[in-house]
N, C-alpha and C positions, 0 to 999 in steps of 0.2 A: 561472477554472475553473468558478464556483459557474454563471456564464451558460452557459457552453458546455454542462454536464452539464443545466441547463436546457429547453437544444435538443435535446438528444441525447432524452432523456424525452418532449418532444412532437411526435418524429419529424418533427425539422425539415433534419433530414442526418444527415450521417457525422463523425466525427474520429476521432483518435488518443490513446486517453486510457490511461492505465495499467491492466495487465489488473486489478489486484487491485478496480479501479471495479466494470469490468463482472462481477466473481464477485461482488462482494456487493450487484448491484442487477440483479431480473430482470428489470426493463423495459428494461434493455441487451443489444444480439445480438453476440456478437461475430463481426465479419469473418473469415472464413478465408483462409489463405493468405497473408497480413501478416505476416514477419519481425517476432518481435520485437524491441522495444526495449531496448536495455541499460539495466538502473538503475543509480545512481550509490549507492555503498556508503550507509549509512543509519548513522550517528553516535550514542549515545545518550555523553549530555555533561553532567558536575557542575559545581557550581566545586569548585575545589582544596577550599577551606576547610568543603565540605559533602559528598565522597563517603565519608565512613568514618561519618556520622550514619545511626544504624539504619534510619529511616521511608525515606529516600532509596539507600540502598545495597538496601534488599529490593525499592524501586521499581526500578532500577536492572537489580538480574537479572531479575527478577518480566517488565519490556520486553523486556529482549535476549533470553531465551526463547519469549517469544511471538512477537518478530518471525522467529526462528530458525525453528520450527513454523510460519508464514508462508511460506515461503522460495519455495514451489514456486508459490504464489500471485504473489507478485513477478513469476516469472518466465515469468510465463503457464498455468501449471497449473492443472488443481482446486485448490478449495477444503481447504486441508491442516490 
């Protein structure tokens, strides 16, 4: 990915990368007219014996809220 986003930057072609890339990088144009891509639900995951520890349970929400507020970005939207 780190090669290909490489190319894309020294306007070396085209790909297919996930929109949330090209929202938060302005040397990316996005293609119109490209259906988008489904994402694949996005996990955030403890071990057992670590999700009730305070630092890690407020990280925990602290992610799945921000990616929440993310969401529209995911799905090819502005910047939310």
């Amino acid at each position: 990915m780190v090669a290909m986003l490489g190319a894309l930057r020294a306007d070396l072609g085209a790909a297919r990368v996930p929109c949330v890339l090209d929202a938060s990088d302005p040397s990316l144009v996005r293609l119109l007219g490209l259906p988008p891509m489904p994402y694949p639900l996005i996990w955030v995951l403890t071990h057992a014996d670590l999700h009730t520890v305070p630092r890690i349970a407020a990280f925990t929400e602290f992610i799945s809220i921000a990616l929440r507020k993310k969401r529209s970005v995911f799905a090819g939207g502005e910047d939310g």
